[in-house]
Structures are given as structure tokens and as C-alpha cells.
C-alpha positions as CSV (number, residue, x, y, z in Angstrom):
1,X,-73.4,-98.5,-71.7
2,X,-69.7,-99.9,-72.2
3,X,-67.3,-99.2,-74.8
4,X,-68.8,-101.7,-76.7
5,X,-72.2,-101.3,-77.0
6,X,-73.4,-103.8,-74.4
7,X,-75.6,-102.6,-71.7
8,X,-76.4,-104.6,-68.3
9,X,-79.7,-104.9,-66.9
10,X,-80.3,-105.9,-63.5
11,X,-82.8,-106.8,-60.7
12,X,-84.8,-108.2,-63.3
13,X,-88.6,-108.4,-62.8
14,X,-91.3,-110.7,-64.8
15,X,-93.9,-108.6,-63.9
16,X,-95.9,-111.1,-62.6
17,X,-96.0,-111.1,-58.6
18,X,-96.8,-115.0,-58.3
19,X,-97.7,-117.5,-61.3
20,X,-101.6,-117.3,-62.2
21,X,-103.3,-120.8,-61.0
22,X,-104.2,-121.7,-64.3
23,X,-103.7,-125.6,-64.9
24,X,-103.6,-125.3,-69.0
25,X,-101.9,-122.2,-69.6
26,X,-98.6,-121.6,-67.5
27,X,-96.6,-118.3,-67.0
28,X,-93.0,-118.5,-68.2
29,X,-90.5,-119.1,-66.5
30,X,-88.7,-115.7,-64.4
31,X,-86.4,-114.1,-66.3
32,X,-82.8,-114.4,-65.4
33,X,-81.1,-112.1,-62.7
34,X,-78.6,-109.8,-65.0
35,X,-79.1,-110.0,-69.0
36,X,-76.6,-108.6,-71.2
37,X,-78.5,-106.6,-74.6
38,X,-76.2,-105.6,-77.4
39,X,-77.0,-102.8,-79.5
40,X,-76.0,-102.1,-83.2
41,X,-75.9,-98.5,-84.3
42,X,-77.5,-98.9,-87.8
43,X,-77.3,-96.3,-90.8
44,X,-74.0,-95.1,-89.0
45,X,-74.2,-92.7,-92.1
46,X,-76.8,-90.5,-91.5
47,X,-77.6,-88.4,-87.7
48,X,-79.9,-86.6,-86.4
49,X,-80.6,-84.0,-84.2
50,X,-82.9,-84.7,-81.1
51,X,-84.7,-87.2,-83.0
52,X,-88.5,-88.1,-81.6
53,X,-90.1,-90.2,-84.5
54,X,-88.7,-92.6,-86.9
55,X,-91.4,-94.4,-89.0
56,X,-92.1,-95.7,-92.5
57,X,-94.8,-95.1,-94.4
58,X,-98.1,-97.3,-95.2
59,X,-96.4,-99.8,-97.6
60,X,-93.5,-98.8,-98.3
61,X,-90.2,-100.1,-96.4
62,X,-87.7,-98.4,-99.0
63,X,-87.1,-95.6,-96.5
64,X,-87.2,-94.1,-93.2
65,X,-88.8,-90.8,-91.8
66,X,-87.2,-89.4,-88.8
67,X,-88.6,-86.5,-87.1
68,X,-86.5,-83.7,-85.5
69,X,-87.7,-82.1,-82.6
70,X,-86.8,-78.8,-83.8
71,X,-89.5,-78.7,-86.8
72,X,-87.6,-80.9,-89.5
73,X,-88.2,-84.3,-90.7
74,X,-85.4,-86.0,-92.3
75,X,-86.5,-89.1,-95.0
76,X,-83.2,-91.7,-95.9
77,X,-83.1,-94.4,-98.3
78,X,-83.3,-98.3,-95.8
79,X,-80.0,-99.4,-96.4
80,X,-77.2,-100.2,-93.8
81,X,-74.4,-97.7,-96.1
82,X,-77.0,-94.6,-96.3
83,X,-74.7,-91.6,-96.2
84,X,-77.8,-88.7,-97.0
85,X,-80.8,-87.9,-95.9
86,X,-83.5,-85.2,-97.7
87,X,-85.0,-82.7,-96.0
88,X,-89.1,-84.3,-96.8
89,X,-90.0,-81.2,-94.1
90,X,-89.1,-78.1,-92.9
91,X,-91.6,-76.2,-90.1
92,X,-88.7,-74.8,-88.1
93,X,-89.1,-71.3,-89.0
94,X,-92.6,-71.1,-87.2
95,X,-92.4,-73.7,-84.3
96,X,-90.7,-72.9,-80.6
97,X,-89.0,-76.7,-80.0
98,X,-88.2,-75.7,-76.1
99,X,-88.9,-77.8,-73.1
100,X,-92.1,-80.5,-74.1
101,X,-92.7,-78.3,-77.0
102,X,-91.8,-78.9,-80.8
103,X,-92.9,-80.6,-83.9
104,X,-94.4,-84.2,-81.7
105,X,-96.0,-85.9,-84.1
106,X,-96.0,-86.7,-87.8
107,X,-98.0,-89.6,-89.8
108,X,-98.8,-90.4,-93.4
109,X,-102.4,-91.0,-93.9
110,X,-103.6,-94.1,-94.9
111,X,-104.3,-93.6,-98.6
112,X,-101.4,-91.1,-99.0
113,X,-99.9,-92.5,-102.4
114,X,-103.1,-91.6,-104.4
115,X,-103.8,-88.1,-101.7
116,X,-100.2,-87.2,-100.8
117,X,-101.4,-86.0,-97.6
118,X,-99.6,-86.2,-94.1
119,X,-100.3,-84.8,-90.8
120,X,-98.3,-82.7,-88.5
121,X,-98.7,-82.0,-84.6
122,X,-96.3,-79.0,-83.4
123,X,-96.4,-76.0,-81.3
124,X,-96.2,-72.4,-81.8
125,X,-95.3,-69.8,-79.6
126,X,-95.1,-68.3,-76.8
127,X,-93.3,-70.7,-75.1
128,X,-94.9,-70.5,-71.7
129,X,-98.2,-70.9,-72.9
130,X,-97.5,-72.5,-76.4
131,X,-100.7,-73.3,-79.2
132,X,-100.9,-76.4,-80.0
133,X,-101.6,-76.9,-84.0
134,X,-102.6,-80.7,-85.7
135,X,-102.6,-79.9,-89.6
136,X,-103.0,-81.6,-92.9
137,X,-100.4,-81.3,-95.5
138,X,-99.1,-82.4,-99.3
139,X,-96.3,-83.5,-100.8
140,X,-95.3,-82.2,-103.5
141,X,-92.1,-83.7,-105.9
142,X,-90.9,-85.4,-103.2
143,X,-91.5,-83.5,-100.1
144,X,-93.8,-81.5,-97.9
145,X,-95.2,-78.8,-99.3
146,X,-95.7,-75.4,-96.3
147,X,-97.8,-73.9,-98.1
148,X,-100.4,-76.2,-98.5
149,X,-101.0,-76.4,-94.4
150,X,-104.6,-76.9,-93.6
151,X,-105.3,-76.6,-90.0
152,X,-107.6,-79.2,-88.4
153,X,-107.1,-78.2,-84.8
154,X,-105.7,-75.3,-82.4
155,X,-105.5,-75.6,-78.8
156,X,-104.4,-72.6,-76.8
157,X,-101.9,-73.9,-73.7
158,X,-102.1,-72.6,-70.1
159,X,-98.8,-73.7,-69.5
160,X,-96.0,-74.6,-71.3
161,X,-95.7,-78.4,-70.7
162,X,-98.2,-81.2,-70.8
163,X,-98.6,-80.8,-74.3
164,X,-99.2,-84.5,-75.6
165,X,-98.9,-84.3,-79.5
166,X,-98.9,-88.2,-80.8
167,X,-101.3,-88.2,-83.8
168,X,-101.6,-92.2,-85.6
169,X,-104.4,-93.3,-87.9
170,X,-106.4,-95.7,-86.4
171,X,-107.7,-99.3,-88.1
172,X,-110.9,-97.4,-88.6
173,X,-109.5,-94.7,-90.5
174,X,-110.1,-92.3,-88.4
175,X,-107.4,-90.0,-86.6
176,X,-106.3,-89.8,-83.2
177,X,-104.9,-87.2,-81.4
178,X,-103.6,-87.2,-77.7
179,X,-103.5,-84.0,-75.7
180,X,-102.5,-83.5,-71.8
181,X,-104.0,-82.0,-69.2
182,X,-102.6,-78.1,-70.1
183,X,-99.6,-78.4,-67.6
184,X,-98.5,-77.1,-64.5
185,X,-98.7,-79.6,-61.9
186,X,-101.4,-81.7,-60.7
187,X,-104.1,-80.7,-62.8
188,X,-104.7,-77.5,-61.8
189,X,-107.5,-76.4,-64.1
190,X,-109.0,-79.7,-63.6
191,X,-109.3,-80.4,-67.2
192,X,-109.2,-84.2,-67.1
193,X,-112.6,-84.6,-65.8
194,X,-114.1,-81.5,-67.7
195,X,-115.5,-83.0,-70.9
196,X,-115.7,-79.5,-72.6
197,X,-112.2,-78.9,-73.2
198,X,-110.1,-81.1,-75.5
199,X,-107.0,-81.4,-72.8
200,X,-106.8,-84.6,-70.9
201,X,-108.3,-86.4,-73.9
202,X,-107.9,-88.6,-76.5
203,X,-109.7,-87.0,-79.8
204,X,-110.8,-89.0,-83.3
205,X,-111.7,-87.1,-85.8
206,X,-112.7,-87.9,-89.5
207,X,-110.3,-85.7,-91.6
208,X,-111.7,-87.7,-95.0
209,X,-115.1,-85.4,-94.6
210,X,-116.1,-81.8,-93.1
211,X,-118.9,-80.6,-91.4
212,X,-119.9,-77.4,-89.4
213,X,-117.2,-75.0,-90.6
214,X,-114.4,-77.4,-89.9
215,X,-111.4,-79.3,-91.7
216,X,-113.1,-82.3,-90.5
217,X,-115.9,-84.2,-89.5
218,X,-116.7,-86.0,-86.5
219,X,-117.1,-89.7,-86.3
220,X,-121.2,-90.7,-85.2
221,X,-120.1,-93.1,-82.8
222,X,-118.0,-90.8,-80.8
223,X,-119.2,-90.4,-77.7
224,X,-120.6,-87.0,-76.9
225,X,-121.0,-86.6,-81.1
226,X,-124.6,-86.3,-80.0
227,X,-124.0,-83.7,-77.3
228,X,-123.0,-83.7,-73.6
229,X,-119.3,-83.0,-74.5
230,X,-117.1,-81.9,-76.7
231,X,-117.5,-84.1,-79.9
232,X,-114.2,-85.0,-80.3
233,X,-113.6,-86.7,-77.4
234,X,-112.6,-90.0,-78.2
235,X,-111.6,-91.0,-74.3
236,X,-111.0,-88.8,-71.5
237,X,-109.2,-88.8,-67.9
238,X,-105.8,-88.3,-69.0
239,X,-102.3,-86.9,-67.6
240,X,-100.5,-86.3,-70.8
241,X,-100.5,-89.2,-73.2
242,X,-97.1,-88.7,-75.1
243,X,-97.3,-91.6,-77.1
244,X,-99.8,-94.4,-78.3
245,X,-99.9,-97.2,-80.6
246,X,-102.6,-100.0,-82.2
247,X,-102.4,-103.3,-81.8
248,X,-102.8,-104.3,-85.2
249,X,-103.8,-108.2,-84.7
250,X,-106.9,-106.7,-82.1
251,X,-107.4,-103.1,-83.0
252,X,-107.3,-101.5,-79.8
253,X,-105.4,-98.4,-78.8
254,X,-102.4,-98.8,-76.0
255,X,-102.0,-95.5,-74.3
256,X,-98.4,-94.5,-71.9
257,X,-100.5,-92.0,-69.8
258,X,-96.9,-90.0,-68.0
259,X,-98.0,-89.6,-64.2
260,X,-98.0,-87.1,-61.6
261,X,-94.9,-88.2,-59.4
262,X,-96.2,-91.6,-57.8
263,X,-97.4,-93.6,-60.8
264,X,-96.7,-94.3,-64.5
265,X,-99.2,-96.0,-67.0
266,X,-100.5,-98.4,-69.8
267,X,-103.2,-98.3,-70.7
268,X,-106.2,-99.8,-73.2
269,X,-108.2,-96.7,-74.3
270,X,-111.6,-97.3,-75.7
271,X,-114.5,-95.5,-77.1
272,X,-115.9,-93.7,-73.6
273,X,-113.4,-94.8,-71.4
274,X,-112.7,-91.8,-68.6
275,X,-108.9,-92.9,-67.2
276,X,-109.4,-91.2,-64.0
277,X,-107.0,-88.2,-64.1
278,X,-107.0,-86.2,-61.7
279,X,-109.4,-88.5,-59.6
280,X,-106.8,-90.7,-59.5
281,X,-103.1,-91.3,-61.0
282,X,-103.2,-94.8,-62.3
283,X,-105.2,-97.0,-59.7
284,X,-104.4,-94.9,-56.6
285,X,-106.5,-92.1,-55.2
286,X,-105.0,-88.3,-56.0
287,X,-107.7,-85.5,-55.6
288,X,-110.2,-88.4,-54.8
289,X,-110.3,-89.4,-50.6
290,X,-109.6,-92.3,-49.6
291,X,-110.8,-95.3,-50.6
292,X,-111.0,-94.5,-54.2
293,X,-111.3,-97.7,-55.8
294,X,-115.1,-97.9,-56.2
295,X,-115.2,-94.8,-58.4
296,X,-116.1,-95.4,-62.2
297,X,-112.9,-94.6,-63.5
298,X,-111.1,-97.6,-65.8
299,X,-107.9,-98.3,-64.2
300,X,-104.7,-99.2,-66.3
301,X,-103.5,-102.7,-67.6
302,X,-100.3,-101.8,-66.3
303,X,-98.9,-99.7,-64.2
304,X,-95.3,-99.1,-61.7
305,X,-94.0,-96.8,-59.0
306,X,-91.5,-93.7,-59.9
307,X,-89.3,-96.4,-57.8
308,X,-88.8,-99.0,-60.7
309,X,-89.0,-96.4,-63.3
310,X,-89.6,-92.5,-64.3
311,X,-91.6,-91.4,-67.1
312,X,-93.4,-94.0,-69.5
313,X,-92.8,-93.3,-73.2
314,X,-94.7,-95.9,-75.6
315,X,-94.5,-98.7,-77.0
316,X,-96.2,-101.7,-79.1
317,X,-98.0,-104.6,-78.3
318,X,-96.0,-107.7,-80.3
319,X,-97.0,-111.5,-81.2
320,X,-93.5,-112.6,-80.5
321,X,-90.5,-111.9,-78.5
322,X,-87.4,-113.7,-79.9
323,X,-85.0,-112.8,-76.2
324,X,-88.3,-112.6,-73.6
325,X,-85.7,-111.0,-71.0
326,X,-84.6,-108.1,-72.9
327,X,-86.3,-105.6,-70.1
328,X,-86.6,-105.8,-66.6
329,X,-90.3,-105.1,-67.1
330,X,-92.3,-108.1,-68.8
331,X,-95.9,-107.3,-68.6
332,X,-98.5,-110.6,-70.2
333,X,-101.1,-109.7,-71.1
334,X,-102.9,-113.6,-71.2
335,X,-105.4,-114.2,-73.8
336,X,-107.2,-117.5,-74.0
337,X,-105.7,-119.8,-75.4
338,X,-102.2,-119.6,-73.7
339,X,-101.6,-116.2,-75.7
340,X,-99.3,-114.3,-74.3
341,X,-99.2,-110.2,-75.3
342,X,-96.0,-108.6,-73.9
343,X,-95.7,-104.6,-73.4
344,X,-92.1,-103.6,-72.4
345,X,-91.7,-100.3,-70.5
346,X,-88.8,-98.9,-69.4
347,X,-86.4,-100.2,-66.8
348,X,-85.9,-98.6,-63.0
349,X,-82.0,-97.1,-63.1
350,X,-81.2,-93.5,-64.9
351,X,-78.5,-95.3,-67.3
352,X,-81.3,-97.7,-68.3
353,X,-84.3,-95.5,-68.4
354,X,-82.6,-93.2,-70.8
355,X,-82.5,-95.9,-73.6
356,X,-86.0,-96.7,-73.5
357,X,-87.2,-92.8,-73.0
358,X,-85.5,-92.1,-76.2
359,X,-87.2,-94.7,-78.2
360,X,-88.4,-93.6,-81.2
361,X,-92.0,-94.3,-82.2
362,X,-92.0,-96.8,-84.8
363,X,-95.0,-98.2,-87.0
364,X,-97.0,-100.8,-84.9
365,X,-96.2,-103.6,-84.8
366,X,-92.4,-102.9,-85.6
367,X,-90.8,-105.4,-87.3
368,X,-87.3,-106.7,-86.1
369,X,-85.1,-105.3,-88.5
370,X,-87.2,-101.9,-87.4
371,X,-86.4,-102.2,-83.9
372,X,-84.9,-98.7,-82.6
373,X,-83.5,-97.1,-79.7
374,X,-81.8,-93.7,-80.1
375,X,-78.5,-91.8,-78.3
376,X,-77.7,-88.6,-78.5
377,X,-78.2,-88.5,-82.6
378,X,-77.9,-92.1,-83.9
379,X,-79.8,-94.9,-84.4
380,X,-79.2,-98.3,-82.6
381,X,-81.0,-101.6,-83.2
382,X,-81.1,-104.5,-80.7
383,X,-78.3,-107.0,-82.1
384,X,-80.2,-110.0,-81.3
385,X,-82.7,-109.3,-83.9
């Protein structure tokens, strides 16, 4: 990044090999070579430290939430001369933040005005083989109240990394959690084929309800809610989905699924789906022989080698991109009639990579003015919003 905030992309890819042969619905155009984005450091104010999360909360744009890796969240007033933020939470005194570990995932539920209730993901100690806790708690005057945790869900780790952690409300109401496969390396354990553990899945759970002893309840339609797996299980077959959003127009959940050391991936995760892990590591074979591509694993929308890019971190699916060559990585997702989807993920070269790791999660679909990339401990917007 220069002096001046302007950042220069190259060797630019549409992500499209060759236009689709479709006589009524044409691909755009290849994006231009180099492209020049300008970013705006907004709230220059307020920092952070080692920000992960930066969200707003189900109707209401008057402030933002950012979440601090090392157990805090930190809630600021939206307006460009904020100069404080409030402590809204404090878990640091309980949490081990080292490595892939920390507080990883934070999100109001839906009816929160009239419940005051929001969820936290975190993990606890010991660090090289951490538990991972998801639990309910309440504000009170203003901020999050510890002592009023009620724990939904504790996973003992194997290993200390691989630790997923994005929880988000679904359009159903129902909450999703993302775990990985326990860590290590290549799936030692073999847990993203095993549907009686929760790692290497994606869970939905009914935290309005609860059944059997539990915090919660467990949605009818999930897929082994009748028996055969854990009932849980939303999805299965993953690496270690860090983070996940909804397409709000369609409903369905977009999954970054971090790979082994070949592949990253995108993609759609629905009610059943088994994503192949550690089969396979996106559409190539991994503990599968070769020729893998006949086995009844659903392969990403989108995926790219550790060549143009390391770790995939998130992202949303949007209606419309107001500068379509911001990233080097375009990905259309074409929906009749001529509608185009677009998922950016992150460009090829270190420099570039580390603007789009550090992303923030926002609210899907951010809206322009909510447009975030983080350095270090500030906030930066894309000026061309």
C-alpha cells in the first residue's frame, strides 16, 4: 500500500476462462490489466486491537460492534468523528486468544430488542487442545452481562487449530455454527466424513426451544434429527469453515471452506450436503485414488489454487457492484435472466492477500457505506463507495 492509501492490483483475472455461449445473456467485458483501489480509513477516532468482526445489529445502523480477538467487543456510536468506544463485552479473563483461538464469533439474535440476547463463540484453554464453547447471553443497561452465560455447546479440541467459530442466524431463524475438522494436518482423525462428531460440520440448532436436557432444540428437518448422525448436523464434509454468510435476496448459506495446501473454497451449503473433506479438497482427489470425480461429494461453486491466493476468508454475495474490477478474482454466478451474482475472494500476492484476509465480517448483504477492510487496528472503507 503507498503512502497514500492507494493499493495496485495486478494480473487481473475475470474468473471466467472463456465467455459462456449464451446468445441472450453475455459475460462482461475482462477487467482491465492493473486497477488502482483507494481506501479511506473511517472512524480514524476509535482502534482496535486485532479486530475479527465488525457488524451492526438487526435494525439498527446507529452503531458498530467490533470484536477483539482477545475476548472484548467494542460497540461505537456510526459517525465519521467517533472518538470512544464502550466496552458492550468483556470474556477476556476466561478465553486463551493464541494462534486460531479466541473469541470468533459474536451475533445478536434476531428478536434481540424485546430478548436482549446475543451469542458468543470462543475458546477456552489449554491451548493445544482448546474447548470450544457457543453460548447465549443478555444485555443488561447497555452491555453484556457474564454472568448470565448459558452454554449451548462444548466441543473438546484435539488440536489447537482448525477451530472454525462463525455463528450467524439464518433466514429461518435458526442458528448456525461452523466447526473444523479438530486440526492437525490433513484430517487426521478423519472427522469430516464421520457423522457422529460435530467437527467438519456445519450445525443448526433451534436456540428459541429445548429438548432432551439441552439449551436448545433441534430443528425436525435436519438431517440426521431422526437418527443416523448426530442431530445437529446441518452439512458435513468440511476443512474448517472460518467464515459464512446468507444471501439474503435467495436464502442460501455461502461457505469459505480454508483448504489443505492445494485448494481454497466457496461454497453453497445446503441442508445434507457432504463437501467432501477429506475425500477430496475442493474438486480434487486427497485421501480418495484417483479418479475421484464420480464420488457423491458436492463440489464448490468456486474454487482457486494456493498459486493465485492463500487462505479464503468470507465474504457476501451482492446485487450490485458499483467498480466490477475492484479484485483480481470476479466469480458470476449467472442466474436466468442475465443476473449476475459476484463473490470476491482474495487476490494472489502477500501485500494483496493481507487486505482481504483481514476483512472483517460484516452483516450480509453489507451496504456500501459498510464496506470494511482492516490494518493493523483501523478501519478502512473502499473510497469509491
Amino acid at each position: 500500500m503507498s503512502n497514500n492509501g492507494s493499493i495496485k492490483f495486478v494480473d487481473a483475472l475475470s474468473g471466467l476462462d472463456t465467455r459462456p455461449a449464451n446468445p441472450t445473456c453475455l459475460a462482461q467485458a475482462r477487467p482491465p490489466e492493473t486497477t488502482d483501489v483507494t481506501l479511506e480509513h473511517v472512524f480514524d477516532g476509535v482502534t482496535f486491537s486485532n479486530p475479527l468482526l465488525a457488524r451492526q445489529a438487526p435494525g439498527e445502523d446507529s452503531k458498530w460492534y467490533v470484536v477483539e480477538k482477545a475476548g472484548r467487543i467494542r460497540v461505537f456510536e456510526n459517525q465519521s468523528d467517533v472518538a470512544t468506544t464502550i466496552l458492550f463485552a468483556d470474556i477476556s479473563n476466561k478465553i486463551i486468544a493464541n494462534g486460531e483461538k479466541g473469541l470468533l464469533g459474536f451475533t445478536f439474535h434476531p428478536n434481540w430488542k424485546n430478548n436482549n440476547f446475543v451469542f458468543l463463540s470462543y475458546t477456552l484453554p489449554p491451548s493445544d487442545r482448546p474447548i470450544s464453547i457457543v453460548s447465549r447471553f443478555t444485555i443488561k443497561n447497555g452491555v453484556v452481562d457474564p454472568a448470565s452465560e448459558l452454554e449451548l455447546i462444548r466441543l473438546a479440541q484435539p488440536y489447537g487449530n482448525h477451530n472454525g467459530g462463525g455463528i450467524e442466524f439464518g433466514p429461518d431463524g435458526f442458528l448456525y455454527i461452523g466447526f473444523g475438522d479438530g486440526g492437525s494436518g490433513g484430517d487426521p482423525q478423519k472427522n469430516g466424513q464421520n457423522t457422529n462428531t460435530l467437527f467438519g460440520s456445519m450445525l443448526r440448532i433451534d436456540v428459541d426451544k429445548t429438548e432432551n436436557g439441552k439449551n436448545y432444540a433441534i430443528p425436525t428437518d435436519n438431517p440426521f434429527a431422526q437418527g443416523g448422525g448426530l442431530p445437529e448436523i446441518f452439512a458435513w464434509g468440511l476443512r474448517n469453515p472460518w467464515r459464512f454468510s446468507f444471501d439474503m435476496d435467495s436464502g442460501k448459506l455461502w461457505v469459505g471452506d480454508v483448504g489443505q495446501n492445494k485448494f481454497e473454497e466457496v461454497s453453497i451449503v445446503e441442508r445434507g450436503g457432504n463437501y467432501g473433506w477429506s475425500r477430496k479438497e475442493a474438486s480434487a482427489c486427497f485421501d480418495a485414488p484417483e479418479p475421484c470425480d464420480k464420488l457423491p461429494f458436492a463440489d464448490p461453486e468456486i474454487s482457486y489454487p494456493r498459486s493465485e491466493g492463500k487462505s479464503i476468508t468470507g465474504g457476501f454475495v451482492i446485487e450490485e457492484v458499483p467498480f466490477p474490477h475492484l479484485l483480481e478474482n470476479i466469480f458470476l454466478q449467472i442466474l436466468p435472466p442475465c443476473k449476475f451474482r459476484r463473490w470476491f475472494t482474495m487476490p494472489s500476492t502477500e501485500k494483496r492477500r493481507r487486505w482481504i484476509s483481514s476483512m472483517p465480517g460484516l452483516e450480509s448483504p453489507p451496504s456500501p457505506k459498510a464496506t470494511t477492510a482492516r490494518f493493523t487496528h483501523l478501519i478502512f472503507r473502499t473510497a469509491d463507495l
